[in-house]
C-alpha positions as CSV (number, residue, x, y, z in Angstrom):
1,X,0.0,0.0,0.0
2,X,1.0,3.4,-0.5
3,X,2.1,5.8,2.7
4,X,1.4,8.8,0.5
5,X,-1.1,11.0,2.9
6,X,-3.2,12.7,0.1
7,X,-6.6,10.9,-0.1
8,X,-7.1,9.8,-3.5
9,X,-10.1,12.2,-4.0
10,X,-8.3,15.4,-3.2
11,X,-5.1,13.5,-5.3
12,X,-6.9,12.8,-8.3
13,X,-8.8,16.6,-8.5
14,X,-5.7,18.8,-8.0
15,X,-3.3,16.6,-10.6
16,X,-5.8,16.1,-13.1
17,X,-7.1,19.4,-13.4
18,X,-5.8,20.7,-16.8
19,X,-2.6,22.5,-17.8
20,X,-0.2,23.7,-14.5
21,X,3.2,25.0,-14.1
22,X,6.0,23.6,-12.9
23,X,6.2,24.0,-9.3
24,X,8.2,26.4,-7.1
25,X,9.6,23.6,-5.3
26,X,11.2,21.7,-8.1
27,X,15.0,22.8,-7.6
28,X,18.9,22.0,-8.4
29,X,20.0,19.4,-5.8
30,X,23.4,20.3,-4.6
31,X,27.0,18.2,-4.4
32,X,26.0,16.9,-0.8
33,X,22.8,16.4,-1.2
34,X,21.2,12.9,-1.6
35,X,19.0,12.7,-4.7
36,X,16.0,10.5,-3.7
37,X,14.9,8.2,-6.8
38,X,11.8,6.1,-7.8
39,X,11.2,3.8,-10.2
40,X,7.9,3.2,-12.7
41,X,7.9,-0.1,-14.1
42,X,10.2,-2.8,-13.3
43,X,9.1,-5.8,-14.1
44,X,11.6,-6.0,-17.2
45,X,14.4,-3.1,-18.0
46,X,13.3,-1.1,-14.8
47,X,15.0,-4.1,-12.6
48,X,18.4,-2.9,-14.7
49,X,17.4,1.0,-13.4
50,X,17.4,-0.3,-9.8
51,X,20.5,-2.5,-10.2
52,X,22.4,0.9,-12.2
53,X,20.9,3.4,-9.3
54,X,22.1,1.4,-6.3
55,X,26.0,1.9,-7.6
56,X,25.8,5.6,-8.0
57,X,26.9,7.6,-5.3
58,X,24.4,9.7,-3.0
59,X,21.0,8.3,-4.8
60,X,18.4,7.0,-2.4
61,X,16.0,4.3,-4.2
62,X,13.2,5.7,-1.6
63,X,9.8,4.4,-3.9
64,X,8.5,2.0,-6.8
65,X,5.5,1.3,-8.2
66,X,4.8,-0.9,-11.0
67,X,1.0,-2.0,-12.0
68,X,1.4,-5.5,-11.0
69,X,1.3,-6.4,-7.0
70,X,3.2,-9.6,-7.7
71,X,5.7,-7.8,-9.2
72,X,6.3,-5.2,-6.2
73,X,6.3,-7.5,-3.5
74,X,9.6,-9.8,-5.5
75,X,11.1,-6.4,-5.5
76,X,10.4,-5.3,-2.2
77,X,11.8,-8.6,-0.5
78,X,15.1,-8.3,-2.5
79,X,15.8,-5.3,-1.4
80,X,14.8,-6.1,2.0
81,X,17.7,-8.4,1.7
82,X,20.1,-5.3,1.3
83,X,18.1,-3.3,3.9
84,X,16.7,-1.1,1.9
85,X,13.4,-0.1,2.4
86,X,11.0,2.0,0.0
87,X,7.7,3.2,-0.5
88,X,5.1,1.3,-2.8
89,X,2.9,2.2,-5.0
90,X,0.2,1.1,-8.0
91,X,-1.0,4.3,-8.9
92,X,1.5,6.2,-11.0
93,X,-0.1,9.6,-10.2
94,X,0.4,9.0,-6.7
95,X,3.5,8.3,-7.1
96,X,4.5,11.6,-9.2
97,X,2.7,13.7,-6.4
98,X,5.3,12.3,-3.6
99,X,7.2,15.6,-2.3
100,X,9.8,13.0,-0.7
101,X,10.7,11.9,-4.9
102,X,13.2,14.4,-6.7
103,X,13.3,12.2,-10.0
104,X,11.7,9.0,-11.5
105,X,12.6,6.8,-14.4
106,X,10.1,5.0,-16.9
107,X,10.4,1.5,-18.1
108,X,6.5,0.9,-18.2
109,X,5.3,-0.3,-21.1
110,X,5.9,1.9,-24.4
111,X,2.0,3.2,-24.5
112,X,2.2,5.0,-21.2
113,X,5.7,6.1,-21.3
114,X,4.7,10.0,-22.7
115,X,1.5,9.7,-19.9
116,X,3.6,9.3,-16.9
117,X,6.7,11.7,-17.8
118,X,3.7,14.5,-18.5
119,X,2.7,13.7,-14.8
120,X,5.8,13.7,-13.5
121,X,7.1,16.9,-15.2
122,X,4.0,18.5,-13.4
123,X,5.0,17.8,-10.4
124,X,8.7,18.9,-10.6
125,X,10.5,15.7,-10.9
126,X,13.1,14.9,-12.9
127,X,12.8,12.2,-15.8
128,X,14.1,9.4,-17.0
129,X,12.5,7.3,-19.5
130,X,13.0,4.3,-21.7
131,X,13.2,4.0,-25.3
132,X,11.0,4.5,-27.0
133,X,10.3,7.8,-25.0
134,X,7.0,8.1,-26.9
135,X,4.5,6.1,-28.4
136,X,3.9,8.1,-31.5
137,X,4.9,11.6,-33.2
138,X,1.9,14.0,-31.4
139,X,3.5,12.9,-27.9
140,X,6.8,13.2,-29.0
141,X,6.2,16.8,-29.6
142,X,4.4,17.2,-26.7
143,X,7.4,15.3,-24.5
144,X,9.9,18.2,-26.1
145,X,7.6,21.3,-25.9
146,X,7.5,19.8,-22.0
147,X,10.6,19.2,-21.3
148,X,12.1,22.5,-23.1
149,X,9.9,24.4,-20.6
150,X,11.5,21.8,-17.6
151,X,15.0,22.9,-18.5
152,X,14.2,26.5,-18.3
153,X,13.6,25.7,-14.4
154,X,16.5,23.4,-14.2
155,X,14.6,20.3,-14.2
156,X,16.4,17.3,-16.8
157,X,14.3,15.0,-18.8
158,X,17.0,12.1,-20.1
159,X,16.2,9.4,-22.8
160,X,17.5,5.8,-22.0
161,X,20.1,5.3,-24.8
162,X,22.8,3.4,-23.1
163,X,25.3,3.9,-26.5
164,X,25.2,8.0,-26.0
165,X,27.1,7.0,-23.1
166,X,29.5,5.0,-24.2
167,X,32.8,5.5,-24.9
168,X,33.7,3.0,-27.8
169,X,30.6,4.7,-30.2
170,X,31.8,8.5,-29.1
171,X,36.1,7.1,-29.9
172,X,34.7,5.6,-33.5
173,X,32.0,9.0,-34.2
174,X,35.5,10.8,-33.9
175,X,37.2,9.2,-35.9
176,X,34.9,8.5,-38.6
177,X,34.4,12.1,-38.7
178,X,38.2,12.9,-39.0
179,X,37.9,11.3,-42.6
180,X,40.0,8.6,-41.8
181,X,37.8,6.2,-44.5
182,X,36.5,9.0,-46.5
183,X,32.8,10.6,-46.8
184,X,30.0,8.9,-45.7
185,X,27.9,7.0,-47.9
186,X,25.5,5.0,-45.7
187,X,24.3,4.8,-42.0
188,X,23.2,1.3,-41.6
189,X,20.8,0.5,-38.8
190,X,20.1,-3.5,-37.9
191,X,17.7,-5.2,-36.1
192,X,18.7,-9.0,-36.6
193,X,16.9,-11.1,-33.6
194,X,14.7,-13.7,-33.9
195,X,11.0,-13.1,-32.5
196,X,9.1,-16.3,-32.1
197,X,4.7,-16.3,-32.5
198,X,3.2,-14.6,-30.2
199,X,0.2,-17.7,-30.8
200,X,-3.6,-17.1,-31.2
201,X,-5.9,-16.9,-28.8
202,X,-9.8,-17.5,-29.7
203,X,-11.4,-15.1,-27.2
204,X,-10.4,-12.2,-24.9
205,X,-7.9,-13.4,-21.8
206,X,-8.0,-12.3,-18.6
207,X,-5.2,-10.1,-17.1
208,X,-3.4,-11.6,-14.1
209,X,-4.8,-11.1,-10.6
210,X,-2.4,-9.0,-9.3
211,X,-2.6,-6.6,-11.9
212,X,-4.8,-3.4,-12.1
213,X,-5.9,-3.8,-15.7
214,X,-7.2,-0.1,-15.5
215,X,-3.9,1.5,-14.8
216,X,-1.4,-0.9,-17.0
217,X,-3.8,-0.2,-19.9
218,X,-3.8,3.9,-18.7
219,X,-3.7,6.4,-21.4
220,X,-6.0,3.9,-23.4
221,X,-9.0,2.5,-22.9
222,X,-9.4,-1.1,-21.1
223,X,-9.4,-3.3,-24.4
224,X,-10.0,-6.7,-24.8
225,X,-6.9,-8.7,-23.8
226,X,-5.9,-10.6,-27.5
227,X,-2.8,-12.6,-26.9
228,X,-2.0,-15.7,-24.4
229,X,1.2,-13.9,-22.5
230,X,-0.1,-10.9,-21.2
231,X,3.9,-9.3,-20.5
232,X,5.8,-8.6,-22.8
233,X,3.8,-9.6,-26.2
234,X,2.4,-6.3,-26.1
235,X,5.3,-5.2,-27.9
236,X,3.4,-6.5,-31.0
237,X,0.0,-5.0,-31.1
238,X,-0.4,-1.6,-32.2
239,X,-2.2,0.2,-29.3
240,X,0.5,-0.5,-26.7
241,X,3.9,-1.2,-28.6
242,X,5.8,0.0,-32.1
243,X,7.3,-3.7,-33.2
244,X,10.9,-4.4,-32.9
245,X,11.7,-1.5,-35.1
246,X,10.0,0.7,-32.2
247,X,11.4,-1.4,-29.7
248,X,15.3,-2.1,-30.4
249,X,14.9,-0.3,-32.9
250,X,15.4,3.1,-31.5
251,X,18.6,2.3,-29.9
252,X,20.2,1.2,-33.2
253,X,18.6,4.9,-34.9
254,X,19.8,6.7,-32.4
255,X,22.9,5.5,-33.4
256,X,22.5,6.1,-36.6
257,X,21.6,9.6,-36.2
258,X,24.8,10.4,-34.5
259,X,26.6,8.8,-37.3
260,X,25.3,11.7,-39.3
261,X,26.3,14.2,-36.2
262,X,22.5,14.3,-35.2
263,X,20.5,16.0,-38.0
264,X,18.7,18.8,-36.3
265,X,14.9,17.5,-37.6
266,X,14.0,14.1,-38.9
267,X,13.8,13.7,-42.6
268,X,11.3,15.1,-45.4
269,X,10.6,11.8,-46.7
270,X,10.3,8.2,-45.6
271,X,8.7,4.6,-46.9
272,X,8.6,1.2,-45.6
273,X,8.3,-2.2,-46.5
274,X,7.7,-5.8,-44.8
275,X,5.5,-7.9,-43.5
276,X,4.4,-10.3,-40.5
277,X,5.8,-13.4,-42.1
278,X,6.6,-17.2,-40.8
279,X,3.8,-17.5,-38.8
280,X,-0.3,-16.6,-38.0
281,X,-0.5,-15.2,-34.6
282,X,-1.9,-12.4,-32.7
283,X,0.7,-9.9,-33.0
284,X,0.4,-7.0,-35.9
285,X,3.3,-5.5,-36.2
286,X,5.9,-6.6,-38.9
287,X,8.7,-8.8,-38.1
288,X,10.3,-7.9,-41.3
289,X,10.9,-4.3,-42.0
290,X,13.4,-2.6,-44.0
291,X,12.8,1.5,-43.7
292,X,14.3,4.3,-46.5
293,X,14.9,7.2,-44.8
294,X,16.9,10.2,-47.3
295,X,18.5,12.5,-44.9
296,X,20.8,15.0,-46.7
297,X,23.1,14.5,-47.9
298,X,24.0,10.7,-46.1
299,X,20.7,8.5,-46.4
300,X,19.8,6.5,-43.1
301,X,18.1,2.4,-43.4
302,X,16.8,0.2,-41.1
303,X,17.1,-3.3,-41.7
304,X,15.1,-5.6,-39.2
305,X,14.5,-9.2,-39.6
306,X,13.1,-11.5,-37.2
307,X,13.1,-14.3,-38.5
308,X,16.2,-17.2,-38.6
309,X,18.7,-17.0,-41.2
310,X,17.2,-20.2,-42.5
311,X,14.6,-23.6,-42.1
312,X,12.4,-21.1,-39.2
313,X,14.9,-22.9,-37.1
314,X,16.4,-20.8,-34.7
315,X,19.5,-22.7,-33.7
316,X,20.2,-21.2,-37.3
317,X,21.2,-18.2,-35.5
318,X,20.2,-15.1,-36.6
319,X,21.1,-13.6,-40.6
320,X,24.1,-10.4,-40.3
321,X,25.8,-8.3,-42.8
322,X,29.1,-7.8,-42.4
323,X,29.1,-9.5,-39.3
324,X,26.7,-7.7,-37.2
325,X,23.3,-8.9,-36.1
326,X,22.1,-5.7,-34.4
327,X,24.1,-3.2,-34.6
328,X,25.6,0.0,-36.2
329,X,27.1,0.0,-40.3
330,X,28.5,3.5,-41.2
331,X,29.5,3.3,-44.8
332,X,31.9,5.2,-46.2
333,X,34.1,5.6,-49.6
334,X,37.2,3.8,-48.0
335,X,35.6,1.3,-45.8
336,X,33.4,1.0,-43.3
337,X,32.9,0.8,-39.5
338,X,30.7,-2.2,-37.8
339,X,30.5,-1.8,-34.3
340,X,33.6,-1.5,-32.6
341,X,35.9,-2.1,-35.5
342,X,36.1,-0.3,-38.9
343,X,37.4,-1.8,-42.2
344,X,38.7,-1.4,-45.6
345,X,36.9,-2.1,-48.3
346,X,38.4,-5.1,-48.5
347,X,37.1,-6.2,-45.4
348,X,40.7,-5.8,-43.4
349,X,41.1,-4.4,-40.4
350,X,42.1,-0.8,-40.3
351,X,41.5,0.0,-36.2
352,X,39.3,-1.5,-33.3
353,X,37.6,0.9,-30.3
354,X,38.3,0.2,-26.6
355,X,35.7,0.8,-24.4
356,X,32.9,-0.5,-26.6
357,X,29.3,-1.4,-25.7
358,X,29.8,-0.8,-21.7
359,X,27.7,2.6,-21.4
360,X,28.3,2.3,-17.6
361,X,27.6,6.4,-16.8
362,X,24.4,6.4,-19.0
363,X,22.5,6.3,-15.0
364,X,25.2,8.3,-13.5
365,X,25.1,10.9,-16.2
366,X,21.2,11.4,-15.3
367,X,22.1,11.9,-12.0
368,X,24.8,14.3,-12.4
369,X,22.6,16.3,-15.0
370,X,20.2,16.1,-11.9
371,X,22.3,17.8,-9.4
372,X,23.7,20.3,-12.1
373,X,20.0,21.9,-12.8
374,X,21.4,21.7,-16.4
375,X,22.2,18.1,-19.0
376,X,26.0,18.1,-18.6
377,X,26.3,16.4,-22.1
378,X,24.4,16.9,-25.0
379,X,24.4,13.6,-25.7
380,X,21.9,13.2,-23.3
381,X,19.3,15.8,-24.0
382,X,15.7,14.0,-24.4
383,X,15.4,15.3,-27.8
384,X,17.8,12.3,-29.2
385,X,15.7,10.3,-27.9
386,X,12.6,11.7,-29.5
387,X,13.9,11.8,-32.7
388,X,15.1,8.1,-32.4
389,X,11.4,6.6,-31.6
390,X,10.0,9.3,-34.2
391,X,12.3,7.5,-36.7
392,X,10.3,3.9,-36.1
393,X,6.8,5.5,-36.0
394,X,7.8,7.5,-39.5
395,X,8.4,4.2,-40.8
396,X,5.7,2.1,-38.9
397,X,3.2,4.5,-40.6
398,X,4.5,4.0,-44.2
399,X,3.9,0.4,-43.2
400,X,0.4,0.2,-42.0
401,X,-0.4,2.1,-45.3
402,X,0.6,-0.5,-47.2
403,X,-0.2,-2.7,-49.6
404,X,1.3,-6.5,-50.7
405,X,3.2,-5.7,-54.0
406,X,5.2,-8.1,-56.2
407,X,9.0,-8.4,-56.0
408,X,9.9,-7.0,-59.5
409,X,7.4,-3.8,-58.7
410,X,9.3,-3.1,-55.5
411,X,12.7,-3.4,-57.5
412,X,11.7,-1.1,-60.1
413,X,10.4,1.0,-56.9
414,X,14.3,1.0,-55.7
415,X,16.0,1.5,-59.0
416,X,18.8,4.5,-57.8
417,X,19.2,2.9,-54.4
418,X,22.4,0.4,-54.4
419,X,21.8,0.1,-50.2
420,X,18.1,-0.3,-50.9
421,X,18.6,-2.9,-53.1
422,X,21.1,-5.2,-51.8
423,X,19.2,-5.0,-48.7
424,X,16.0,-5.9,-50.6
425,X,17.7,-9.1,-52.3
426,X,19.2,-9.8,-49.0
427,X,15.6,-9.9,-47.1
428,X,14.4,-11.9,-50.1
429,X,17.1,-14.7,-50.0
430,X,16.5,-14.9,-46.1
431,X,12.9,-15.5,-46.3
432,X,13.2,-18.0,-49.1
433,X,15.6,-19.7,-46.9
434,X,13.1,-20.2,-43.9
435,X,10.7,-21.4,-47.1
436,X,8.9,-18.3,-47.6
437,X,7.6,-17.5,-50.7
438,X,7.1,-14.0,-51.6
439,X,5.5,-14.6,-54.7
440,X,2.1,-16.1,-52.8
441,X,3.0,-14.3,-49.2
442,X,3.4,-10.9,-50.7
443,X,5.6,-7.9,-49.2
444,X,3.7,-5.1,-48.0
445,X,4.9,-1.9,-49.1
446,X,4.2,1.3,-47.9
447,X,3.7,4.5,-49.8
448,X,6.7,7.1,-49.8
449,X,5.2,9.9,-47.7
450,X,5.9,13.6,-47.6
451,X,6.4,15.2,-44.2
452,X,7.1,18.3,-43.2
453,X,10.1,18.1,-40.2
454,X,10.0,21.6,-38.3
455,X,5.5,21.1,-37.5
456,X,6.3,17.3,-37.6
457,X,3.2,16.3,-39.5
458,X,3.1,14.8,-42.4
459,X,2.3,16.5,-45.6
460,X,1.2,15.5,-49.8
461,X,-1.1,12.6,-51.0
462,X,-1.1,10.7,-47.9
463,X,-1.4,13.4,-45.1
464,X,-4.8,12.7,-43.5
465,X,-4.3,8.6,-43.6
466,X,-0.8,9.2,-42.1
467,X,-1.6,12.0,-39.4
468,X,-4.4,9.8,-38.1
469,X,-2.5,6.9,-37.1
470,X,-0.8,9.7,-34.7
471,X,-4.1,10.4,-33.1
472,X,-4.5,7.3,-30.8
473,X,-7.3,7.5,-27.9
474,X,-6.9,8.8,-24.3
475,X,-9.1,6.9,-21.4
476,X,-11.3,9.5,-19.3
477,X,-9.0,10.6,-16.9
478,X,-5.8,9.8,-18.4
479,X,-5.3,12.0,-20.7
480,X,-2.0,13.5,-21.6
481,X,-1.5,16.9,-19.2
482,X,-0.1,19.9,-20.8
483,X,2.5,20.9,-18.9
C-alpha cells in the first residue's frame, strides 16, 4: 500500500485538473545532497534501473511502483535483503505527487511512457525514461515542448540510450568524422533477432490477478486482452507497442543519427516495406521491416528481420551483414565501420575501439545532470531520444499504409538505391531460406510519404491517412497533461 497522505479524492482533483506549471519547489539538488529516486515499471528493464541506481553515489531508491502487485512485493523482498526499504505504490499519479521523490525513471510499457513523464514533469520531478520515449509523433512533440519548458527551471528529462554513453561509439564517431575512411555514404541501422509467435488466442484473456488492468492499460481504454502472454507480447500490437523496429529499434537509430552528427529534424521523406511473415498469430506488427529514410546528404536504413537465417529454425542463428546482427554500419568511400571495429573495403582491419558497448555512466550521467539543474552532455538531452522513436513510427506508418506488392514492382520501386537494393535481395534470400515464398505471401509496401520536419506532420497525397494513425485515444482521466 501506498504511505502517501493525500486521499485519493483530493489526489486525483488537484493533478488532473488541466494545464499547470512547474512547481516552485522543483530545484537543483546540490554536491552533498542525496538525490532521492523512484522507479515506474520494473518488471523487465526497470529491474536494470534499480541494479544501475544502487552503484551511484548519493542516490536513495526511496519508492516503486509498477501496475502488477506480484511484481512489487519480488522487489520489495530483494531489497529487504540489502536493507533497503522504500515506498510502494500502483498508482502512477500518486507516485509523481510524492514531495519526498526528486526524479523518476520509466520502463513501463511503451504506450504510457509520454503519460507518466507529462505527470511527473507537473510535479517537478526529474525524468528518465526508456526507449521509446514516446509512443507516437503527437507525444513526442508534446514530450519536447515539455521538457524544453522543464530545463528553463532546471529540471532534466534524459532518454534511456545506453550507447550516447559509451565510450567506444563516441572514440569511433570521432574518428569516422576525421575522414579517416572518407565521406560517408550509408548509415546502416540492424535489427537482426529472432521473435518467435506470439500464438492465437480465440477469445479475450483475462489479465493476471495481481494486476490493475485499468492502470497498465492507462492512457488507453481497457481493451479486450488478444494474446496468451499478457507481459511482454504487447510489444506486438499496435495500441501498446511499435514492433521491434520501435522497440530495439530506437537504440540502433539513435545511433544512426549520430553517425550523421544528429540532424537537427527528422527527414522530409520516408517509406517502408515488410510484413508479418513465418507464422499466424496475434501480434500486428511486422517482423520484417526494411525502412528508407533520405536524410541530406547521407541517407539513413533500417534493416530488421526476425526471422532465422534459415529452415524457421532458430539454432540457425540469426542472418548479419558484415558480421553484425544488431548493430551499427556507417559506410563510407574507403571502408566502413561495424560496431567497434572499422574496415577497408576489402574487409581488413584498419583500427578496433576500446571501451565499446559498456555505457556504464548512462545512470550516473542522469544523475549528475540532476544535481547540475542543467544536462551536462548533449548527448543526453531528451530530444535524441525523440527523434530516435520518431524515426520507427515515421516508418511504422508507411507500413500500415501498405499494400502487398510483387518483387519485381518493388525493385523497379528502388532503382537509384544500391543500399536499398542489396538490402531488398538480402531480405528476399532470407525469407526464401526459412521457405517463404514471396510470390504467394506478398511484401507489403508502404507509400513514400511527404512530411514536413520543423511542425512534424506529415504532408502531400497521404497526409490525412498518415496524421491519423498519430491520433490514438486517451481513457477519461488519463489524458495526456499539458505541462
Amino acid at each position: 500500500m501506498s504511505t502517501f497522505a493525500t486521499s485519493r479524492r483530493r489526489f486525483l482533483a488537484t493533478s488532473l485538473a488541466g494545464a499547470v506549471s512547474l512547481p516552485a519547489w522543483a530545484a537543483p539538488i546540490g554536491a552533498n545532497s542525496d538525490v532521492r529516486v523512484a522507479t515506474i515499471g520494473f518488471r523487465g528493464r526497470g529491474r536494470g534501473h534499480i541494479k544501475e541506481l544502487l552503484k551511484v553515489p548519493g542516490v536513495r531508491l526511496v519508492a516503486l511502483c509498477d501496475v502488477d502487485q506480484d511484481v512489487i512485493d519480488k522487489q520489495v523482498a530483494a531489497l529487504a535483503k540489502e536493507n533497503i526499504q522504500v515506498k510502494t505504490y500502483r498508482d502512477f499519479r500518486e507516485c509523481c505527487a510524492d514531495k519526498d521523490i526528486d526524479a523518476v525513471t520509466i520502463a513501463t510499457p511503451n504506450h504510457s511512457h509520454v503519460l507518466i513523464a507529462l505527470t511527473a514533469l507537473q510535479h517537478g520531478k526529474h525524468v528518465y525514461v526508456e526507449k521509446p520515449v514516446c509512443h507516437n509523433l503527437i507525444e513526442g512533440r508534446k514530450l519536447m515542448a515539455a521538457a524544453t519548458k522543464a530545463a528553463e527551471k532546471g529540471i532534466i528529462v534524459q532518454h534511456g540510450m545506453q550507447r550516447r554513453s559509451d565510450l567506444g561509439w563516441a572514440a569511433a564517431m570521432q574518428w569516422v568524422n576525421e575522414g579517416h575512411i572518407g565521406k560517408k555514404k550509408l548509415s546502416h541501422a540492424l535489427v537482426h533477432g529472432m521473435r518467435l509467435s506470439i500464438d492465437k488466442v480465440d477469445a479475450a484473456q483475462t489479465p493476471p490477478a495481481s494486476v490493475d488492468y485499468k492502470l497498465w492499460s492507462a492512457p488507453r481504454p481497457e481493451l479486450p486482452i488478444m494474446r496468451k502472454q499478457f507481459h511482454y507480447d504487447w510489444h506486438w500490437q499496435w495500441p501498446y507497442g511499435n514492433g521491434d523496429i520501435g522497440n530495439q529499434g530506437p537504440h540502433q537509430y539513435d545511433v544512426a543519427r549520430w553517425a550523421l552528427n544528429d540532424p537537427a529534424t527528422l527527414p522530409q521523406r520516408v517509406m517502408s516495406l515488410g510484413h508479418r511473415w513465418g507464422y499466424v498469430d496475434d501480434g500486428q506488427t511486422a517482423n520484417c521491416q526494411l525502412a528508407f529514410h533520405p536524410y541530406e546528404p547521407v541517407p539513413l536504413l533500417m534493416d530488421m528481420f526476425g526471422l532465422p537465417a534459415k529452415n524457421m529454425d532458430k539454432k540457425t542463428g540469426e542472418p548479419h551483414s558484415k558480421g553484425i546482427r544488431t548493430g551499427n554500419i556507417i559506410h563510407c568511400e574507403g571502408g566502413y565501420v561495424a560496431e567497434s571495429k572499422a574496415y577497408d573495403n576489402d574487409g581488413k582491419t584498419i583500427t578496433k575501439f576500446e571501451n565499446f558497448l559498456t555505457g556504464p555512466d548512462h545512470m550516473k550521467n542522469f544523475i549528475d545532470s540532476v544535481r547540475a539543474g542543467k544536462y551536462t552532455k548533449d548527448v543526453l538531452h531528451i530530444r535524441h531520444g525523440q527523434q530516435a522513436a520518431c524515426l520507427s513510427h515515421l516508418a511504422n506508418t508507411s507500413y500500415r499504409l501498405g499494400k502487398a506488392m510483387k518483387n519485381e514492382e518493388i525493385k523497379e520501386r528502388l532503382q537509384g538505391d544500391k543500399f536499398g537494393q542489396e538490402m531488398f535481395e538480402d531480405m528476399l534470400a532470407t525469407l526464401a531460406a526459412n521457405q517463404i515464398d514471396t510470390n504467394v505471401d506478398q511484401v507489403v509496401v508502404g507509400p513514400w510519404l511527404d512530411f514536413d520536419p520543423v511542425n512534424e506532420v506529415f504532408t502531400g497525397e497521404f497526409a490525412a491517412e498518415a496524421n491519423k494513425l498519430a491520433q490514438e485515444e486517451y481513457a477519461a482521466g488519463f489524458e495526456l497533461p499539458e505541462v
